[in-house]
TORVEXGU-392865 format. One line per 2 residues: their letters; for each residue x, y, z of N, C-alpha, C, O, CB. Coordinates in Angstrom, 3 decimals, padded with zeros to 6 digits. Atoms other than C-alpha are relative to their C-alpha. Glycine has a CB too. Example, Ala and Ser with C-alpha at 12.3 -4.5 7.8 and 13.67 -1.06 7.14 Angstrom:
REM TORVEXGU-392865
AS	000.890,-001.190,000.000,012.300,-004.500,007.800,000.900,001.200,000.000,001.936,001.181,000.665,-000.992,000.027,001.246 ~ -000.820,-001.190,-000.060,013.670,-001.060,007.140,-000.770,001.090,000.730,-000.261,002.198,000.899,000.414,000.462,-001.415
***
This chain:
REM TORVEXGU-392865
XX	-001.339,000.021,-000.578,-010.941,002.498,-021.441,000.461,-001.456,000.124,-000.407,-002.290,000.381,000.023,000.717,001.393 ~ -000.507,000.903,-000.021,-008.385,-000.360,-021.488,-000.323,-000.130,001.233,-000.236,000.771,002.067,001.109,-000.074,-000.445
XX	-000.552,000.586,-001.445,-008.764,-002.807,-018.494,001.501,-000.070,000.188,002.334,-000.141,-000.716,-000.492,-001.498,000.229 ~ -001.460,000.226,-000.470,-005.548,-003.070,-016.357,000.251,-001.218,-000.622,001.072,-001.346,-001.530,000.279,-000.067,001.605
XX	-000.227,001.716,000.182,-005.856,-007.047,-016.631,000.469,-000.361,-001.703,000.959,-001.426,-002.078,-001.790,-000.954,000.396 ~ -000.076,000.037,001.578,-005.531,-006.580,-020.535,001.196,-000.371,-000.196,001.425,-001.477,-000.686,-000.267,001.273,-000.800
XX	-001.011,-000.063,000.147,-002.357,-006.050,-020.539,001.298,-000.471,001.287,002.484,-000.147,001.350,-000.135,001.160,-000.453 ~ -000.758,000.871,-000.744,-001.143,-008.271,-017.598,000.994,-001.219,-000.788,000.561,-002.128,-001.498,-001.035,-000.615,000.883
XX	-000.496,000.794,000.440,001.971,-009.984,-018.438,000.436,000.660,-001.224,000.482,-000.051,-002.227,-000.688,-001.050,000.020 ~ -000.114,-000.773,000.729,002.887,-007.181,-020.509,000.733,000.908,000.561,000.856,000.951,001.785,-000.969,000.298,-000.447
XX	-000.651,-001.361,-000.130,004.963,-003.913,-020.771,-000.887,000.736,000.713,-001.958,000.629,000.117,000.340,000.714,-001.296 ~ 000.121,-000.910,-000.514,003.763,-001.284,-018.182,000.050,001.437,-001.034,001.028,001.764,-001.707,000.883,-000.201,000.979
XX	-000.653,-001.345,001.000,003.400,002.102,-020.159,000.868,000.914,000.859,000.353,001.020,001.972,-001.303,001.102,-000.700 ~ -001.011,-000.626,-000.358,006.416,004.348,-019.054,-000.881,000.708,000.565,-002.099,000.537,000.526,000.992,000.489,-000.842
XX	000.280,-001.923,-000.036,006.134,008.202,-017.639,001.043,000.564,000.986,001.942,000.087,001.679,-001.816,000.605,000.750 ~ -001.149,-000.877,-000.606,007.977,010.480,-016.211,-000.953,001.306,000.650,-001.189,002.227,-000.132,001.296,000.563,-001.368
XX	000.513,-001.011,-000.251,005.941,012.898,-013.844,000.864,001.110,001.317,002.081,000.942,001.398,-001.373,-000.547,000.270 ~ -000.266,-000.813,-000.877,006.610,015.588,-010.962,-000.537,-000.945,001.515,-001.517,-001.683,001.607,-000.760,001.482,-000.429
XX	000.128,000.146,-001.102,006.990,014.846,-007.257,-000.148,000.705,000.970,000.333,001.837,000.940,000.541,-000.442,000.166 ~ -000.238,-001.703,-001.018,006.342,016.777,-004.072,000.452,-000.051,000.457,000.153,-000.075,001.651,-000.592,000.790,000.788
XX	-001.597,-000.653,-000.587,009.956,017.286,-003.583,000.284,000.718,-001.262,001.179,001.563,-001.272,001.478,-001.289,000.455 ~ -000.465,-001.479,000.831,009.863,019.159,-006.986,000.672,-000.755,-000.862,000.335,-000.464,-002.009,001.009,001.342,000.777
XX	-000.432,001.386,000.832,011.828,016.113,-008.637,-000.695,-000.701,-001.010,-001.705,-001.295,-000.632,000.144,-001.001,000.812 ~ 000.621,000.703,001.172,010.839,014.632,-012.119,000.106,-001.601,000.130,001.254,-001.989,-000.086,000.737,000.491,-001.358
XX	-000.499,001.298,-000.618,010.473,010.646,-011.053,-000.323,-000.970,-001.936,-001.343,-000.887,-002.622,-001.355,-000.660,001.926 ~ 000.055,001.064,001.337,010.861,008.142,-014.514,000.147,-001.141,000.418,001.147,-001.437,001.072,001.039,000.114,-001.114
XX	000.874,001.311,-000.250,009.180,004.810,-014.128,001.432,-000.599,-000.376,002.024,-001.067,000.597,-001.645,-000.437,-001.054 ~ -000.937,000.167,000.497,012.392,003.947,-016.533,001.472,-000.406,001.479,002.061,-001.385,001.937,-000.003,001.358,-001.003
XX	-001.239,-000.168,-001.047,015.062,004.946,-013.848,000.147,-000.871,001.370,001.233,-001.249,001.808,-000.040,001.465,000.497 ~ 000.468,000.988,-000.565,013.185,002.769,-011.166,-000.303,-001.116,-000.237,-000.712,-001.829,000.679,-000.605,000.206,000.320
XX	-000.254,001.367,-000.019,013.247,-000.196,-012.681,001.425,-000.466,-000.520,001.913,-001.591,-000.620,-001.046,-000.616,-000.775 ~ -001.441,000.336,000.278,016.591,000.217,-013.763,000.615,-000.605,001.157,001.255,-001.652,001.256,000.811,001.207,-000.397
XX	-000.872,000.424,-001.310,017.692,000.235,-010.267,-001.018,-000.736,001.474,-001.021,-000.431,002.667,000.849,001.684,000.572 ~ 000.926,000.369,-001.351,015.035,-001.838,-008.161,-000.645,-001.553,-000.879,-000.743,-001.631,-002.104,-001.589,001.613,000.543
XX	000.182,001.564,000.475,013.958,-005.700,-008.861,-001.550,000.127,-000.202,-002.132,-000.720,-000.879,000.516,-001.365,001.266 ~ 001.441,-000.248,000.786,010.132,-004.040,-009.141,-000.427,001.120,000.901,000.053,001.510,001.966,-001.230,-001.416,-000.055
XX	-000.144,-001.217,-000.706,008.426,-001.128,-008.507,-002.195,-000.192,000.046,-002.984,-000.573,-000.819,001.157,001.701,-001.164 ~ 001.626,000.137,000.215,004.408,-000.988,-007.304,-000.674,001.306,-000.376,-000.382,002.204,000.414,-000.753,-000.513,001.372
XX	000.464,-001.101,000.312,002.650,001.696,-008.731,-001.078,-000.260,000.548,-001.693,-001.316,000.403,000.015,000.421,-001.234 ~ 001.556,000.167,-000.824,-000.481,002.646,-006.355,-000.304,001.100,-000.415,000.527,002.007,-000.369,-000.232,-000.167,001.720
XX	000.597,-001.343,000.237,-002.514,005.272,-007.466,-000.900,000.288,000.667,-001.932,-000.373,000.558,-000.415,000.250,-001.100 ~ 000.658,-000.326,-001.309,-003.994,007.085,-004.468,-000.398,001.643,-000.470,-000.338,002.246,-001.542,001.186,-000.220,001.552
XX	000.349,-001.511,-000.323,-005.157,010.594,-003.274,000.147,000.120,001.271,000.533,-000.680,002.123,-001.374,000.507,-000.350 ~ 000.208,-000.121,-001.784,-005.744,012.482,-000.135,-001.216,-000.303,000.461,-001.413,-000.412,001.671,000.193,001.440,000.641
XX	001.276,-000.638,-001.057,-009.071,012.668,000.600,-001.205,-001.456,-000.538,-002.425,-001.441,-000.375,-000.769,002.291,-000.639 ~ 000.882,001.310,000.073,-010.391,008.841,-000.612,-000.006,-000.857,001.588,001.087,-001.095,002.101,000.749,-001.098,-001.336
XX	-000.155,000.113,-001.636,-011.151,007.565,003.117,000.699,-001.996,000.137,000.871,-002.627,001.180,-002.182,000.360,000.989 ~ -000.560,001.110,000.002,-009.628,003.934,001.681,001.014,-000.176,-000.088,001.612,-001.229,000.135,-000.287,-000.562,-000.551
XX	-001.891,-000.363,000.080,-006.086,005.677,000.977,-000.193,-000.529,001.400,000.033,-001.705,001.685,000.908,002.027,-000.260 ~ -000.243,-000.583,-001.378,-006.528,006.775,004.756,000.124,-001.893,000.800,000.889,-002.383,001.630,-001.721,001.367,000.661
XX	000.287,001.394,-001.025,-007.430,003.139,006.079,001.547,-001.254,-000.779,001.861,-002.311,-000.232,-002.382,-000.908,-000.462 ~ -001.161,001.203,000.503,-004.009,001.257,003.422,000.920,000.890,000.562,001.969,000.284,000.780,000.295,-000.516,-001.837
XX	-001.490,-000.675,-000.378,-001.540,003.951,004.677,001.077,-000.362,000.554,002.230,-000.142,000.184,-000.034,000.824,000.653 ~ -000.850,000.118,-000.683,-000.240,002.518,007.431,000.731,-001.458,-000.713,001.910,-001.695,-000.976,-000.542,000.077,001.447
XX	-000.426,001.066,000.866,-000.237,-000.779,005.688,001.352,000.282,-001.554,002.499,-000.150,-001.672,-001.596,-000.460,-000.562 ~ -000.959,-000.877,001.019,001.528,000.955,002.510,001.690,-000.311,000.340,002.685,-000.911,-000.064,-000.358,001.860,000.275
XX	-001.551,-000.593,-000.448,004.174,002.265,004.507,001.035,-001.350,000.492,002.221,-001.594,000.266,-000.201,001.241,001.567 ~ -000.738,001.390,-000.234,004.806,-001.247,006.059,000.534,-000.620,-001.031,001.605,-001.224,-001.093,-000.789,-000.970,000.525
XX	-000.254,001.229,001.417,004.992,-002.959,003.007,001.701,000.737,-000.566,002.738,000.110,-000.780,-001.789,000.222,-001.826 ~ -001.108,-000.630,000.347,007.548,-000.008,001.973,001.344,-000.718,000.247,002.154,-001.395,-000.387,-000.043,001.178,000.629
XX	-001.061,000.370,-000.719,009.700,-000.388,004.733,000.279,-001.561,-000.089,001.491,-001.728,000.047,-000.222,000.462,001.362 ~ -000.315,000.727,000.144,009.571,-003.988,004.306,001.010,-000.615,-000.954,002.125,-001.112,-000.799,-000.720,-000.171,000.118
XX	-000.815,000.547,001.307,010.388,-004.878,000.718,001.087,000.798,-001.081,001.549,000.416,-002.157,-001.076,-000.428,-000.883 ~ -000.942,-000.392,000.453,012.674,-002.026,000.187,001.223,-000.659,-000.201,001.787,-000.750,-001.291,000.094,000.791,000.492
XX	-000.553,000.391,000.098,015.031,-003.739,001.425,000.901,-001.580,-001.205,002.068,-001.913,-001.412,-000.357,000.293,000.900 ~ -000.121,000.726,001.495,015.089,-006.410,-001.610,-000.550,000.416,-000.713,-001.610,-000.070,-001.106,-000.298,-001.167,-000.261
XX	-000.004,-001.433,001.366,015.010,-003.591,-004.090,-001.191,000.034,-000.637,-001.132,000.008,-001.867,001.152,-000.154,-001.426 ~ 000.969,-000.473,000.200,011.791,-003.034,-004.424,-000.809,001.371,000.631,-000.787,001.655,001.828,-000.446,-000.922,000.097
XX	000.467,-001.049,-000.865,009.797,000.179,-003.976,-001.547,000.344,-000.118,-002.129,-000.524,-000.769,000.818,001.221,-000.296 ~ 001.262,-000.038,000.077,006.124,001.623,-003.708,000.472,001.654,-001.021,001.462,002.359,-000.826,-001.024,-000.099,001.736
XX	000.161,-001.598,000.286,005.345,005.077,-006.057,-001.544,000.172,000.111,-002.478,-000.496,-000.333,000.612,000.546,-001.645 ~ 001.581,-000.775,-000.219,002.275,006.988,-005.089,-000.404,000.755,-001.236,000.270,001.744,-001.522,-000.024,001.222,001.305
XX	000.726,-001.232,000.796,000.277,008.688,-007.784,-001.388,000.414,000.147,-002.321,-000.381,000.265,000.041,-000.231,-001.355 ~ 001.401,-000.831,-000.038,-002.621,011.200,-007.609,000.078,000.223,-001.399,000.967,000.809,-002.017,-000.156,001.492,000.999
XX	000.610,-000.575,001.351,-004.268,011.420,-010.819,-001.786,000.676,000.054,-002.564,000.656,-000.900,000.069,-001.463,-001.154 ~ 000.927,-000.688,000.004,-007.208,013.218,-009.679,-000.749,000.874,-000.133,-000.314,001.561,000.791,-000.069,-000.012,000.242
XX	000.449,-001.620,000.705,-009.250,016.317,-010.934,000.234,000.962,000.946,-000.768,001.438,001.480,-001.669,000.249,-000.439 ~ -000.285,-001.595,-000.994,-007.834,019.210,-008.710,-000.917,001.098,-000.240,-001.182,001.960,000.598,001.516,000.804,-000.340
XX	000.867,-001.133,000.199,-010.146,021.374,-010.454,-001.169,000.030,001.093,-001.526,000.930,001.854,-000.587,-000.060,-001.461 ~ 001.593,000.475,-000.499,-013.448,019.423,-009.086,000.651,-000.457,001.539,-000.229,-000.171,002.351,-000.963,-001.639,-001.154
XX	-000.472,000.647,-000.783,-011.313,017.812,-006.145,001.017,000.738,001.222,001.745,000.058,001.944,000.515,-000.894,-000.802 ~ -001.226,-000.678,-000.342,-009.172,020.883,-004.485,000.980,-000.809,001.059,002.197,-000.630,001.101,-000.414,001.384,000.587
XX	-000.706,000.877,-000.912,-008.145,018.362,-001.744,001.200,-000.614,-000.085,002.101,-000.884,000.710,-000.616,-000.838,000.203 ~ -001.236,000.963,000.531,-005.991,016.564,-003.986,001.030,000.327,-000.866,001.799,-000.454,-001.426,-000.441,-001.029,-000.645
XX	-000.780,-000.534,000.348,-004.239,019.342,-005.316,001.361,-000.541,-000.022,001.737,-001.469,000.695,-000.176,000.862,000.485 ~ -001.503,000.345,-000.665,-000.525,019.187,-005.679,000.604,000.795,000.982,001.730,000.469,001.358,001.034,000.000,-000.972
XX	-000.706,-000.605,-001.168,000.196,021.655,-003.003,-000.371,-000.813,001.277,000.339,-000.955,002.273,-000.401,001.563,000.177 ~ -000.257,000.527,-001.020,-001.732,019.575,-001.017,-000.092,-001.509,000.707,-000.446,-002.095,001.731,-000.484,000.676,000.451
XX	-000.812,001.313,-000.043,-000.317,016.535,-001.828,000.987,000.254,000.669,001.317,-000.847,001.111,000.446,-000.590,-001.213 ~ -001.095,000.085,-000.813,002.716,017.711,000.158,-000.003,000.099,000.814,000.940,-000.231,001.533,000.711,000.420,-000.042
XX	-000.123,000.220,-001.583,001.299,018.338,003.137,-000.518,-001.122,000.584,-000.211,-001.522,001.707,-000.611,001.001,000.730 ~ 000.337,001.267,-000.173,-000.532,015.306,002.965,001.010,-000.929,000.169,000.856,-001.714,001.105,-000.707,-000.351,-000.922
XX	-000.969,001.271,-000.009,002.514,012.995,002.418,000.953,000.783,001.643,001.314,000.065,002.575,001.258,-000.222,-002.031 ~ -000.988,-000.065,-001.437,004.646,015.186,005.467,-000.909,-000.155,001.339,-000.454,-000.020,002.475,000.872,001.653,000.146
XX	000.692,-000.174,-001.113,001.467,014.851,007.562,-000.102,-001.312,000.378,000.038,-001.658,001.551,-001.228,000.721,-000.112 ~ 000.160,001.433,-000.485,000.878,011.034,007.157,001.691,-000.497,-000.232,002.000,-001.685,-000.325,-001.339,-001.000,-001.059
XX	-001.808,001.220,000.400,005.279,010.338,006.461,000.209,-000.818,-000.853,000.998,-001.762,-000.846,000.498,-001.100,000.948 ~ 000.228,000.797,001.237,004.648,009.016,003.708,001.629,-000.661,-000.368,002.468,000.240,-000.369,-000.706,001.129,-001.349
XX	-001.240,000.534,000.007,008.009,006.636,003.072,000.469,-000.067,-001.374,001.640,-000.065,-001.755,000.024,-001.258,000.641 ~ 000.248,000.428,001.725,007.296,006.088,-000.637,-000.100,001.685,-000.710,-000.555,002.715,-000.214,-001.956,-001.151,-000.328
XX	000.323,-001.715,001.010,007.556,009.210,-003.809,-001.239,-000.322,-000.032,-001.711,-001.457,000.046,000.709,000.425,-001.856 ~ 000.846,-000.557,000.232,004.773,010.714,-004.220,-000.468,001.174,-001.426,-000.297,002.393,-001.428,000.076,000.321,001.066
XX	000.226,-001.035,001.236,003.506,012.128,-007.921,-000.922,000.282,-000.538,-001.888,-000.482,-000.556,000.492,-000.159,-000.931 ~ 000.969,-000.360,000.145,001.606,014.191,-009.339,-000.751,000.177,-001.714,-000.543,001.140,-002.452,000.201,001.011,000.787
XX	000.516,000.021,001.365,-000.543,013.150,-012.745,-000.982,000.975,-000.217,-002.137,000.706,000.114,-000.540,-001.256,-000.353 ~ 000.684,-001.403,-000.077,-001.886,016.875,-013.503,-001.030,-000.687,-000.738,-002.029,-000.911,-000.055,000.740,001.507,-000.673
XX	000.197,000.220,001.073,-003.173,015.503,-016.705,-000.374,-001.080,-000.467,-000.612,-001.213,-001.667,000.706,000.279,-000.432 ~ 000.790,001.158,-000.040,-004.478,012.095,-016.070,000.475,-000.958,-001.061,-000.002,-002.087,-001.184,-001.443,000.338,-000.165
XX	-000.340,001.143,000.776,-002.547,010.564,-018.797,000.403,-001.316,000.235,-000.067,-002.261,-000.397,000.727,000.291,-000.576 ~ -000.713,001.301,-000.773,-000.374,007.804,-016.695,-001.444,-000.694,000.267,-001.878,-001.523,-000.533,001.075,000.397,001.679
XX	001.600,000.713,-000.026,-004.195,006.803,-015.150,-000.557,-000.651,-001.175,-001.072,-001.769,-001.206,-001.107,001.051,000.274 ~ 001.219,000.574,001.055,-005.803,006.455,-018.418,001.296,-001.302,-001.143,000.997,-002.137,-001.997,-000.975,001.986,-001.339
XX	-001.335,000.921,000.959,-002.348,004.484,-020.185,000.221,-001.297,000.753,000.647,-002.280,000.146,001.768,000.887,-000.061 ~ 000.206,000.848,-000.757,-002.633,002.289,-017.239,-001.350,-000.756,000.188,-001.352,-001.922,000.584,000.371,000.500,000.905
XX	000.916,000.761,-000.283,-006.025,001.435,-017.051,-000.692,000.146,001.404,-001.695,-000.541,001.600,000.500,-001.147,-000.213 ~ 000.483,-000.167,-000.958,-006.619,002.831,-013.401,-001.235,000.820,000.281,-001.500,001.905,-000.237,000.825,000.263,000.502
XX	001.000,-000.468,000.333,-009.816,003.243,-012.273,-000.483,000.098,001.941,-001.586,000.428,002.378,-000.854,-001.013,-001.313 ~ 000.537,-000.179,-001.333,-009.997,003.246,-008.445,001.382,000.433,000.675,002.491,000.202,000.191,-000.785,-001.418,000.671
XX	-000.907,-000.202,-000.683,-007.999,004.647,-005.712,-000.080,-000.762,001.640,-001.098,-000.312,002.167,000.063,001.427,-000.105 ~ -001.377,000.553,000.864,-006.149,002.569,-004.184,-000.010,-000.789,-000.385,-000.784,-001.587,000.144,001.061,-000.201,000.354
XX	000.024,000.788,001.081,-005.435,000.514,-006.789,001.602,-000.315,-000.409,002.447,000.577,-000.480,-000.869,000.737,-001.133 ~ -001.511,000.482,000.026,-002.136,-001.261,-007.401,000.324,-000.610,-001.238,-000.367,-001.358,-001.930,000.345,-001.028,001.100
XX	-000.504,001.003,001.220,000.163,-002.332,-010.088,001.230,-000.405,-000.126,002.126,000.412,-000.341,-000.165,000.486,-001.225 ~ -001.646,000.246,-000.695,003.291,-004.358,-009.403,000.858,-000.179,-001.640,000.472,-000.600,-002.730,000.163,-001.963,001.330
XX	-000.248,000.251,001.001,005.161,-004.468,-011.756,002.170,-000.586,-000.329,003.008,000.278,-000.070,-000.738,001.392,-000.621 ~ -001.311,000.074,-000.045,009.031,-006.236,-012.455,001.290,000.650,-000.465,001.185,001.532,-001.317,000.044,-000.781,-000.274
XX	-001.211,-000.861,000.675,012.648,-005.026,-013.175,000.107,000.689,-001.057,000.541,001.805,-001.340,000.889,-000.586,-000.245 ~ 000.162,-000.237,001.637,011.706,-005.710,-016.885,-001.402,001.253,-000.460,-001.554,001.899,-001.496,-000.466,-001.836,-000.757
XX	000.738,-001.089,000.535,008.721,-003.419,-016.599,-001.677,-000.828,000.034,-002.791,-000.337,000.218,000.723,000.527,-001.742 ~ 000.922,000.960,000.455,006.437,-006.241,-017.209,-001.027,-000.259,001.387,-000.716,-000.723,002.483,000.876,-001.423,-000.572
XX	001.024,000.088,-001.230,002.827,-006.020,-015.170,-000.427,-001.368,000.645,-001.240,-002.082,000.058,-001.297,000.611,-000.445 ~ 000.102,001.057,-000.835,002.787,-008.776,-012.603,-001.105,-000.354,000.822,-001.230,-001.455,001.359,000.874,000.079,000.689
XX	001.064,000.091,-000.829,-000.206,-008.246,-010.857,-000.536,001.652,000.156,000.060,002.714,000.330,000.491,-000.782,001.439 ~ 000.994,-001.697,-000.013,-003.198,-005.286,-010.848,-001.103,-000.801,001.420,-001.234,-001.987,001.726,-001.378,000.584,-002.315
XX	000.897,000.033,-000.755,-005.820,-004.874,-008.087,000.576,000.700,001.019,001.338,001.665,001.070,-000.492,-001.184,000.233 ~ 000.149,-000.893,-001.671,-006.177,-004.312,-004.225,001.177,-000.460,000.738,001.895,-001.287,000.176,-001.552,-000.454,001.123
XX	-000.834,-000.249,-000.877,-003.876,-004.140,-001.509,-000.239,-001.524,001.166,000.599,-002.223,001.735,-000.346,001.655,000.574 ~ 000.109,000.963,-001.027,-005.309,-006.667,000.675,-001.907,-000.534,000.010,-002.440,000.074,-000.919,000.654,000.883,001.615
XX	001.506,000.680,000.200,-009.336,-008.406,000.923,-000.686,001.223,001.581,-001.845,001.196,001.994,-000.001,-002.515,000.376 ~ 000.925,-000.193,-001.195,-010.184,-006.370,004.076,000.599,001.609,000.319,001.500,001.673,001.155,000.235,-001.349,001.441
XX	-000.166,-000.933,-000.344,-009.881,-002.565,004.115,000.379,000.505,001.851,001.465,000.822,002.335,-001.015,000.359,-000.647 ~ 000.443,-000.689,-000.765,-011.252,-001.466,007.371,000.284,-001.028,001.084,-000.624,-000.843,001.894,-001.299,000.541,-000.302
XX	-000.114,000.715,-000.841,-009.986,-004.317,009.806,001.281,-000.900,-000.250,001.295,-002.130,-000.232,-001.173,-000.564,000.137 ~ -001.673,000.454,000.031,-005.731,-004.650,009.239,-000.183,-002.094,000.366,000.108,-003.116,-000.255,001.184,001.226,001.875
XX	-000.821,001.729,-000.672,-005.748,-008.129,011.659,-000.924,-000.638,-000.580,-000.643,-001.825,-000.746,000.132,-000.553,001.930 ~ 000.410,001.519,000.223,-008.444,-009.855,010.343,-000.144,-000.118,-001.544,-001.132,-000.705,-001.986,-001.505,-000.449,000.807
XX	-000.920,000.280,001.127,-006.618,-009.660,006.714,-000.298,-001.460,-000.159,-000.121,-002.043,000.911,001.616,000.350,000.277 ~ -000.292,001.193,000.240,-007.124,-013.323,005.077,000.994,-000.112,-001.541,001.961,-000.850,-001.731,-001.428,-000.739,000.024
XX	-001.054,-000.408,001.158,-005.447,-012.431,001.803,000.779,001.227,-000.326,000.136,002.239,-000.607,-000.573,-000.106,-001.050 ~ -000.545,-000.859,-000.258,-002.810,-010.303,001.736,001.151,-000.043,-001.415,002.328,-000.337,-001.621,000.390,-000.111,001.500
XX	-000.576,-000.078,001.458,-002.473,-009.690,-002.024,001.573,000.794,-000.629,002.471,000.195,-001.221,-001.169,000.741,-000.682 ~ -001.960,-000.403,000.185,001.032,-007.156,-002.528,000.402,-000.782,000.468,001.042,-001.670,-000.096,000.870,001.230,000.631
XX	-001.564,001.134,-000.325,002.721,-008.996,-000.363,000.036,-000.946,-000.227,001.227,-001.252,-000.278,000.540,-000.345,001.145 ~ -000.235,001.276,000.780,002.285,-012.180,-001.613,000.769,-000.155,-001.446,001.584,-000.938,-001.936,-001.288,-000.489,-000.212
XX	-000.162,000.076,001.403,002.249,-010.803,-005.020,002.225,000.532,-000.001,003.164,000.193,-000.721,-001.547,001.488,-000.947 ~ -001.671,-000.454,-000.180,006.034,-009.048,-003.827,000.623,-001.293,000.146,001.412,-001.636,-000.735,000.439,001.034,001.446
XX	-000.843,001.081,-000.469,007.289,-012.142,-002.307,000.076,-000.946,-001.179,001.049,-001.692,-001.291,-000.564,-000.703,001.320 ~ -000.057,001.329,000.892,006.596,-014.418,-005.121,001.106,000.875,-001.109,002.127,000.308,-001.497,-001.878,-000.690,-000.793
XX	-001.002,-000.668,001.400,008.413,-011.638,-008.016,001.282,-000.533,001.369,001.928,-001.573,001.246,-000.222,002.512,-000.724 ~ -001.566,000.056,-000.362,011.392,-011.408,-005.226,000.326,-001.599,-000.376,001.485,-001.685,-000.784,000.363,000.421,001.859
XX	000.056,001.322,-000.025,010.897,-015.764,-005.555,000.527,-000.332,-001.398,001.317,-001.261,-001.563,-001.399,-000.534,000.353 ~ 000.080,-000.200,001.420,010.946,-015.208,-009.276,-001.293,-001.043,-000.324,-001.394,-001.621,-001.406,001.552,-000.377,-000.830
XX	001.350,000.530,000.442,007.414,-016.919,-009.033,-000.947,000.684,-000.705,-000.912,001.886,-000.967,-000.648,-000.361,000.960 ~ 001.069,-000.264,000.806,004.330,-016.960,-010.925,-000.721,000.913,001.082,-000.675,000.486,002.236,-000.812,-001.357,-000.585
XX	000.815,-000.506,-000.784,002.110,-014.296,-009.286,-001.172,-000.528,000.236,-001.861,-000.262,-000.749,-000.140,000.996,-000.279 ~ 001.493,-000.005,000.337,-001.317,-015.568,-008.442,-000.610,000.009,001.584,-000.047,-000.512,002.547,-000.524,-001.500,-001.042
XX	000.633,-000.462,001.658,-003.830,-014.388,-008.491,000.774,000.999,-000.348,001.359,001.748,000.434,-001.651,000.598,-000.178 ~ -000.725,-001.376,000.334,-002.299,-011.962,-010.683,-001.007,001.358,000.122,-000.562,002.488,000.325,000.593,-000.098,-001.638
XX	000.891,-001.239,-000.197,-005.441,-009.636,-010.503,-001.051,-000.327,000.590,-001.811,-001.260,000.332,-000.402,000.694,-001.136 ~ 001.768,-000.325,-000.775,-008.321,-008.821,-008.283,-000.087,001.001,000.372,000.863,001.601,000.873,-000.576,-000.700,001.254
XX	001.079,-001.045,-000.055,-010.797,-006.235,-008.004,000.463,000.677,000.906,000.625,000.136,002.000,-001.393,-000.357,000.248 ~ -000.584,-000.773,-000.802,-009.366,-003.262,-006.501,-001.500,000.547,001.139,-002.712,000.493,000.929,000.886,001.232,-001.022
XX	001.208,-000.201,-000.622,-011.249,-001.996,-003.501,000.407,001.269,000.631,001.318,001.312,001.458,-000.520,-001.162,000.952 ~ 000.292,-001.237,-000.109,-011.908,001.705,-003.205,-000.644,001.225,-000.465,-001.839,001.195,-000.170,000.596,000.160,000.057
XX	000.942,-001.107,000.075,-013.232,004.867,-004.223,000.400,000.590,-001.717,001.519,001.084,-001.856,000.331,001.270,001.469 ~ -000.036,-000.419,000.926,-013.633,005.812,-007.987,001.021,001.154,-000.326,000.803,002.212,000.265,-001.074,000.158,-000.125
XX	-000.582,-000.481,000.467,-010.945,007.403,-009.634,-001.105,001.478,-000.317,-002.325,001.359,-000.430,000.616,-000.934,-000.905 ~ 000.909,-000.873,000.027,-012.054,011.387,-010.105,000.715,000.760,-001.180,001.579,001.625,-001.035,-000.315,000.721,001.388
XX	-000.595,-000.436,001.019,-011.336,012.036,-013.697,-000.853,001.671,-000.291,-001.825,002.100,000.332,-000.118,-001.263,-001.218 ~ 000.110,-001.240,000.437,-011.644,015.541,-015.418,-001.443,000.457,-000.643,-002.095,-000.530,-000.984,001.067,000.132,-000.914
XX	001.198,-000.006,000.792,-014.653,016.703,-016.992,000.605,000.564,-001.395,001.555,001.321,-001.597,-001.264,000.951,000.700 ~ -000.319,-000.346,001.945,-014.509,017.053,-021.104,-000.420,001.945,-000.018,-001.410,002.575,000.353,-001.792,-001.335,-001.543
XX	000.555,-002.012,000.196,-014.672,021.259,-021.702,-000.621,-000.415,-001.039,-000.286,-001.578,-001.266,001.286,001.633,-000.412 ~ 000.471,-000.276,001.201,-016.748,021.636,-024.923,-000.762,001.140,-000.359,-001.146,001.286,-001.519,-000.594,-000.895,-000.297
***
């Protein structure tokens, strides 16, 4: 599988999946109308979603306001994983308020076109589409205040700056992506 970092400084691959409001969301349409958009690819039931959430949501509410937004994707095996179904991806996002869409990669293609390999795992990416920065959310899961690098938002503030991101990538920190098993 392609690394993310490969293709840093590069085109983002498109998609267009389902949300749980039932809504078809296109990567396209969001950067049309937003100065960058972070693609995090999460689940419900990784206990490192549970510990960036609140963080997430901050960041949301923050840098919406200079047209930027967060999209959530689950690309996880529902078969092997029922947790992370898409039914109950929706009660998950109305249970934690989730501020950000929420979508659902049945089919693991977006994951594997991206290069994602952990959840959560981030990929910012600008107006033009073009990947600005891959990795983690922040250096310190499990202890918000004592944060010393506080990678999105830096990496946000510098695109809104029209700066160089750096670092542009580091090592995402969470729980293995839970791809499909091969039928044969």
């Amino acid at each position: 599988m392609e690394k993310p970092d490969t293709f840093l400084g590069n085109y983002a691959p498109d998609f267009e999946l389902p949300g749980i409001d039932e809504a078809v969301y296109h990567l396209a349409s969001y950067l049309k109308n937003n100065r960058g958009v972070a693609v995090i690819f999460m689940c419900n039931h990784c206990p490192y979603v549970g510990l960036y959430l609140d963080r997430l949501k901050q960041i949301q509410s923050e840098f919406q306001a200079q047209g930027f937004t967060l999209i959530g994707i689950n690309s996880n095996d529902a078969t092997q994983y029922v947790e992370d179904s898409f039914e109950k991806m929706k009660t998950f996002a109305e249970q934690k308020q989730l501020n950000f869409p929420y979508l659902w990669d049945s089919n693991q293609d977006v994951a594997h076109s991206f290069g994602a390999q952990k959840t959560p795992e981030v990929f910012l990416l600008d107006n033009t589409g073009i990947l600005r920065y891959t990795g983690a959310i922040d250096d310190n899961p499990q202890e918000p205040e004592a944060v010393q690098a506080h990678y999105l938002r830096d990496a946000l503030a510098a695109v809104v700056k029209g700066e160089a991101v750096t670092p542009a990538s580091t090592e995402a920190i969470g729980c293995s992506l839970k791809w499909a098993k091969n039928e044969t």
